[in-house]
C-alpha positions as CSV (number, residue, x, y, z in Angstrom):
1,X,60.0,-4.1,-123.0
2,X,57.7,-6.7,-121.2
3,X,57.0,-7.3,-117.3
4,X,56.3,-9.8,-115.2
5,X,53.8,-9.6,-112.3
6,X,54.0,-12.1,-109.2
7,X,50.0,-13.0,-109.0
8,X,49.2,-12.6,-104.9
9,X,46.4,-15.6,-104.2
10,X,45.3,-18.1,-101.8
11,X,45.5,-21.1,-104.2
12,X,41.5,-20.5,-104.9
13,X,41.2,-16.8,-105.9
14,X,43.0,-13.8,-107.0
15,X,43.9,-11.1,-104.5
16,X,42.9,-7.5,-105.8
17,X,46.2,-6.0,-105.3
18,X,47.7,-7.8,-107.7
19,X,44.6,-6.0,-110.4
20,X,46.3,-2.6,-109.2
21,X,50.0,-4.4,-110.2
22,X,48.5,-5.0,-113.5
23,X,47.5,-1.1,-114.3
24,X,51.1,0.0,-113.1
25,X,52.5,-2.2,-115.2
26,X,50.8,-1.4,-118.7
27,X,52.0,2.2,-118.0
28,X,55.5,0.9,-118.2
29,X,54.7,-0.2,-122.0
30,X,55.0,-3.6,-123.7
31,X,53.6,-6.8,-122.9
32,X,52.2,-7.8,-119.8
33,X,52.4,-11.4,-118.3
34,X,51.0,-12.6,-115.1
35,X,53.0,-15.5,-112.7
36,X,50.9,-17.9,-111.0
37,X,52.8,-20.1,-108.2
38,X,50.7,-22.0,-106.1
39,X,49.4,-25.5,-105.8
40,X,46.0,-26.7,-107.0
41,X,45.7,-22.8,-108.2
42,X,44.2,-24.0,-111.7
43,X,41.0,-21.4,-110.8
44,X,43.9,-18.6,-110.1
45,X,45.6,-19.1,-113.1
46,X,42.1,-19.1,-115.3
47,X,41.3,-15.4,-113.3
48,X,44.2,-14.2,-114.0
49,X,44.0,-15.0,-118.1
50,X,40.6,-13.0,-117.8
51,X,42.5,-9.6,-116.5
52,X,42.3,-7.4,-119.2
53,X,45.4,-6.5,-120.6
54,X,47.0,-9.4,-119.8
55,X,49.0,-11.2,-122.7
56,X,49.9,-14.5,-121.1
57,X,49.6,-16.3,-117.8
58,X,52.6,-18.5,-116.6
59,X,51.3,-21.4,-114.2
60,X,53.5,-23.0,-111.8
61,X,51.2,-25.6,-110.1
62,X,53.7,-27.2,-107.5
63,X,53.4,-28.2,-103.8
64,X,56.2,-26.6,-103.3
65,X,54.7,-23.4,-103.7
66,X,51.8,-23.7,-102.0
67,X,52.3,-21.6,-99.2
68,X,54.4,-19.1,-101.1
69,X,57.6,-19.4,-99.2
70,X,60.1,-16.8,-100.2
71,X,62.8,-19.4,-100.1
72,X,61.0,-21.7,-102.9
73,X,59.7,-18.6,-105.3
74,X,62.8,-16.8,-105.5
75,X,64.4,-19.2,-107.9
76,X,61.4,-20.1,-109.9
77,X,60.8,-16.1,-110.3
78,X,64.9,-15.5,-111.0
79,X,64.8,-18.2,-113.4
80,X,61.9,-16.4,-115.5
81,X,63.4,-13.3,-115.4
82,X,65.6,-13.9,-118.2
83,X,62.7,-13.0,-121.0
84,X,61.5,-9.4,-119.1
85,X,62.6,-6.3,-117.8
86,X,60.9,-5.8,-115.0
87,X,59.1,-7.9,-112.0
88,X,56.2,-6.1,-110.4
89,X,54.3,-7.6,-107.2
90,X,51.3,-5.9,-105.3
91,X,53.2,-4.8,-101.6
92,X,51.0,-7.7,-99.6
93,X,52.8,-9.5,-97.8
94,X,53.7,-11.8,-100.2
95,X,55.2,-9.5,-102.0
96,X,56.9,-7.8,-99.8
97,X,58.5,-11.2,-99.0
98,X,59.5,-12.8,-102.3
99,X,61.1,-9.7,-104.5
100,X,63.7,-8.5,-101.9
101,X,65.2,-11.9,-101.9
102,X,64.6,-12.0,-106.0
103,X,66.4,-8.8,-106.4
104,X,69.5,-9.9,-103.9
105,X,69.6,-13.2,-106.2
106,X,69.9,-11.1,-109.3
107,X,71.6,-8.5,-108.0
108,X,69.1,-5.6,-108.9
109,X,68.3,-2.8,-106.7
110,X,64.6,-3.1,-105.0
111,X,62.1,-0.3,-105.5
112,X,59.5,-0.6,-102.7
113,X,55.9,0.5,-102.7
114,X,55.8,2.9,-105.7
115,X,52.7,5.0,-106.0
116,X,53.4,6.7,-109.8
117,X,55.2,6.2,-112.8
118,X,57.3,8.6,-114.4
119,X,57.6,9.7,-117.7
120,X,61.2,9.6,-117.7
121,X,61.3,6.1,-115.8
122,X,61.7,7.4,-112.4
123,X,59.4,6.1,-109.7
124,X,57.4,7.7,-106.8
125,X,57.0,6.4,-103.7
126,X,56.1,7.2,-100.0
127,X,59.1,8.0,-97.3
128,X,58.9,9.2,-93.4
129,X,55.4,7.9,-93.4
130,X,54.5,9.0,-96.4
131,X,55.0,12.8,-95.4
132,X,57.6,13.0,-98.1
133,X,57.6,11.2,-101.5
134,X,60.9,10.5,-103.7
135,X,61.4,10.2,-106.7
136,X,64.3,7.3,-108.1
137,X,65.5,6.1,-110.8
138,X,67.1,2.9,-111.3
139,X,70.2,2.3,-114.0
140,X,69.6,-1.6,-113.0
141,X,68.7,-3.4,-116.5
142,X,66.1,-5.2,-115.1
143,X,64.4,-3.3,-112.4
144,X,62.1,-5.5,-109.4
145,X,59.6,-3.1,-108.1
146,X,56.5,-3.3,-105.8
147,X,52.8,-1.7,-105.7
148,X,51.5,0.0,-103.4
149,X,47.7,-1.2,-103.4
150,X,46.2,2.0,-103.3
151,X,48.5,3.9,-105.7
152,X,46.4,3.0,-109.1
153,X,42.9,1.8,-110.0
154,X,42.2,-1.7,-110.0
155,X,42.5,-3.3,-114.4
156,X,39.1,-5.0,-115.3
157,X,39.2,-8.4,-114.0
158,X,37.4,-9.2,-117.3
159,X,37.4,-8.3,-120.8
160,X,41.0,-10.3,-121.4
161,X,41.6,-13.5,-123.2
162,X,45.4,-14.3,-122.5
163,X,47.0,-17.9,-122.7
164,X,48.0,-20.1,-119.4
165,X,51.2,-21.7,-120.0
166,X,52.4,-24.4,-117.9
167,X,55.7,-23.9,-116.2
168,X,58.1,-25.4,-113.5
169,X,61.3,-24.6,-111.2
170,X,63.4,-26.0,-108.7
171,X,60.4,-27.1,-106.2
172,X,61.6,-27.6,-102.7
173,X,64.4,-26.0,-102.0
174,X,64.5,-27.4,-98.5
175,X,65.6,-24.3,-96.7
176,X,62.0,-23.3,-94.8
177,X,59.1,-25.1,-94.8
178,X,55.3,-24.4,-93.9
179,X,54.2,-25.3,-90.4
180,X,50.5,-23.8,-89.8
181,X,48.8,-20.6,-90.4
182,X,46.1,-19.2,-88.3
183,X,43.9,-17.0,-90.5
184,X,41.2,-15.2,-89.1
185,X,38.0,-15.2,-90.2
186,X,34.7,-12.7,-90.4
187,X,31.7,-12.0,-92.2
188,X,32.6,-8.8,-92.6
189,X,34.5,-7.5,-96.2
190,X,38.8,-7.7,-95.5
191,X,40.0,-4.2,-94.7
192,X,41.9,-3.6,-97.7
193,X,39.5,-4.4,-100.5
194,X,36.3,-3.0,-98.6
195,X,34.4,-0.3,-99.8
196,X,33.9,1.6,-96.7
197,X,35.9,1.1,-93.4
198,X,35.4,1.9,-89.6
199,X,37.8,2.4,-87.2
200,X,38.1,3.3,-83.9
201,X,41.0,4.2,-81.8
202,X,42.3,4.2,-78.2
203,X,39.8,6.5,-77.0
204,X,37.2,3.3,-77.1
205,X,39.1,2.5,-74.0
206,X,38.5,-1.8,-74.5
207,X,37.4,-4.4,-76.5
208,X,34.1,-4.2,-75.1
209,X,33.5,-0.8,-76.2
210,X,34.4,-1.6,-80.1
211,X,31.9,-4.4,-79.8
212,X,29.0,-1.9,-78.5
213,X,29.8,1.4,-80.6
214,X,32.4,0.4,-83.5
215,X,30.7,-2.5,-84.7
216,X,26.9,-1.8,-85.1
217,X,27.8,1.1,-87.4
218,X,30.0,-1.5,-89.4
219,X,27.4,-4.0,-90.0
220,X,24.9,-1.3,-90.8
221,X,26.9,0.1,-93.4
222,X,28.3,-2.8,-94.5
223,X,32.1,-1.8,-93.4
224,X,35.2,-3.5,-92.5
225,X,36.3,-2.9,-89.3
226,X,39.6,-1.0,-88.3
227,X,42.0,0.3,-85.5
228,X,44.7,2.3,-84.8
229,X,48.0,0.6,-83.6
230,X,47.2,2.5,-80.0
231,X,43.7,0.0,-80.1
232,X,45.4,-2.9,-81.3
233,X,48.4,-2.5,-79.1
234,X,46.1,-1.8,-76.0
235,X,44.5,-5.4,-76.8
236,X,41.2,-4.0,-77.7
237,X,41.2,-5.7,-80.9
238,X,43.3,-8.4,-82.9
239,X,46.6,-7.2,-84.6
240,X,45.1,-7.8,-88.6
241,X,42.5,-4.9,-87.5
242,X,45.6,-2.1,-87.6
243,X,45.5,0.5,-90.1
244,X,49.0,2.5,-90.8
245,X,52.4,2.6,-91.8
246,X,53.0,-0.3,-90.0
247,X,49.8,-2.5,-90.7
248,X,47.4,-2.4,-93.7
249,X,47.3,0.4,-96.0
250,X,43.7,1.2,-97.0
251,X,42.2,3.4,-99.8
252,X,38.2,2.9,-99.7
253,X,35.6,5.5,-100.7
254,X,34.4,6.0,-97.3
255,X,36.6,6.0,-93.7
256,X,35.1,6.9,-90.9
257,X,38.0,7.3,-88.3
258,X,36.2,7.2,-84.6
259,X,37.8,8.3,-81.8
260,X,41.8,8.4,-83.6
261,X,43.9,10.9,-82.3
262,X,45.3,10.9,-86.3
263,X,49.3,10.4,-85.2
264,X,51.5,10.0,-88.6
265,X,51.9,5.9,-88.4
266,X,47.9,6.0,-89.0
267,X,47.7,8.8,-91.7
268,X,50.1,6.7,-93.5
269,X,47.6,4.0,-94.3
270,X,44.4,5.6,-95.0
271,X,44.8,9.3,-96.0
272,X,44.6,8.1,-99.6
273,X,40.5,7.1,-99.1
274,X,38.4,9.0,-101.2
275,X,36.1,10.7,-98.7
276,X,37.2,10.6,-95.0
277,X,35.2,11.5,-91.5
278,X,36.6,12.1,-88.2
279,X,34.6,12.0,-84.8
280,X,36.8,13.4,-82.0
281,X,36.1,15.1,-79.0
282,X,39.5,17.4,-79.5
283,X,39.0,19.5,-82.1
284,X,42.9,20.1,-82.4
285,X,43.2,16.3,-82.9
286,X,45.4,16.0,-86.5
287,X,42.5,13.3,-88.0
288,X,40.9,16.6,-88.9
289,X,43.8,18.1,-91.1
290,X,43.0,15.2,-93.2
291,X,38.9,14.6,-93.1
292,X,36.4,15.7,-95.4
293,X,34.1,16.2,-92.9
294,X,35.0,16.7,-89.0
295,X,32.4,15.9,-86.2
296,X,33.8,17.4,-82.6
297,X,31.4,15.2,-80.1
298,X,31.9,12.3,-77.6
299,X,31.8,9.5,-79.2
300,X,29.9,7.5,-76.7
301,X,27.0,9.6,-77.4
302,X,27.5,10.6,-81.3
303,X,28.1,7.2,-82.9
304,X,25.6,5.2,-81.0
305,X,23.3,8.2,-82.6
306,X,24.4,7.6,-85.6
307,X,24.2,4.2,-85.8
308,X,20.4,4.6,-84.8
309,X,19.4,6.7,-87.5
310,X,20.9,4.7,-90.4
């Protein structure tokens, strides 16, 4: 048995998800190999050789996978396929975008966002918001599977010594083609790799009030900042701030939830952090079914406290 693992990257540096793709797949046995597609990725590809556990790296250096469009992967991943029985990809957007069109290709089911491996095969993963979690099986021969990020612990990024063999597909496949991206940028860590997160909801009321109270306690604690989809649809902060079932899924050690109501689309994305606080002025509000430690206070007065003392 050996699997193949779609590298997520930037062209310069590995993302951390696809660390957590790594652990999943050396619990489904045999060797591991790691894809890189990308163009002038040679610094990717070196990374990923350092991963410990890692038995090769396969490096696709190719324009035409630059941007890691769906529509020029797919065949270069199909046409690997043939050695392995099973394609794993961290659920980033990448992912998420490249193996459902791999598995239509090779007619394979596709097993999204698993969170556990079974003993006898079967897979776990989240459903109705991750209130529920199934259990499949696949009788596929080759199974293509994503990884939830926050499901297992992150393999060493060193330690490993694999080989980086070159390797090359159709290119351009002329079907979509890259036009811009608009990538924001901040000094503070990216939500879903940072150690500790704050986030504040639509009881901050505008975008002025997340400047004044949500992100002084960030930048003292050294947080990423975050929002509930109530905030972000309300305008009070950029879209790549949401946390939930439909934005990023976060697991840090600390997440301090300010003002957030706790409605099921946010539980979904950050119930798995390791130790959670809630400041709420409700004290029925359903963040606290869920935090380790509950504050009932106005937040206009308690965090700007807070923030002082630290």
């Amino acid at each position: 048995m050996s699997t193949l693992i779609l590298a997520d990257h930037d062209n310069k540096e590995l993302a951390p998800a696809t660390l957590v793709a790594v652990t999943a797949a050396a619990k489904l046995g045999g060797d591991v190999h790691v894809l890189v597609a990308g163009e002038g990725s040679q610094a990717v590809a070196d990374a990923a050789a350092k991963i410990a556990g890692v038995a090769k790296v396969l490096h696709a250096d190719d324009a035409a996978y630059g941007h890691a469009l769906a529509e020029n992967l797919a065949p270069l991943v199909e046409g690997l396929m043939g050695d392995y029985d099973y394609l794993l990809a961290p659920a980033t957007s990448t992912g998420k975008n490249v193996l459902p069109r791999v598995a239509a290709k090779m007619d394979t089911q596709m097993i999204s966002e698993i969170v556990a491996i079974n003993d006898d095969g079967s897979f776990d993963r989240p459903t109705y918001a991750g209130n529920a979690i199934s259990t499949v099986k696949s009788s596929d021969a080759k199974k293509v599977i994503t990884v939830r990020g926050t499901a297992f612990d992150k393999a060493d990024a060193e330690g490993g010594s694999a080989s980086v063999e070159a390797v090359s597909g159709a290119g351009d496949s002329g079907k979509s083609s890259f036009v811009s991206a608009e990538i924001a940028e901040s000094e503070r860590p990216e939500l879903t790799s940072a150690g500790i997160v704050v986030s504040g909801g639509r009881a901050l009321q505008s975008g002025e009030n997340f400047e004044k109270i949500i992100e002084p306690l960030a930048d003292k604690l050294g947080a990423a900042v975050g929002a509930s989809r109530a905030a972000v649809d309300a305008g009070y902060v950029p879209n790549d701030y949401q946390v939930g079932q439909t934005g990023k899924i976060v697991a840090p050690e600390l997440y301090i939830a300010i003002g957030i109501s706790g409605a099921i689309q946010h539980l979904a994305g950050m119930k798995d952090s390791k130790t959670i606080i809630a400041i709420n002025k409700d004290e029925d509000a359903p963040i606290f079914s869920v935090a380790d430690y509950g504050l009932v206070a106005d937040l206009y007065k308690a965090v700007p406290e807070l923030t002082e003392k630290l």
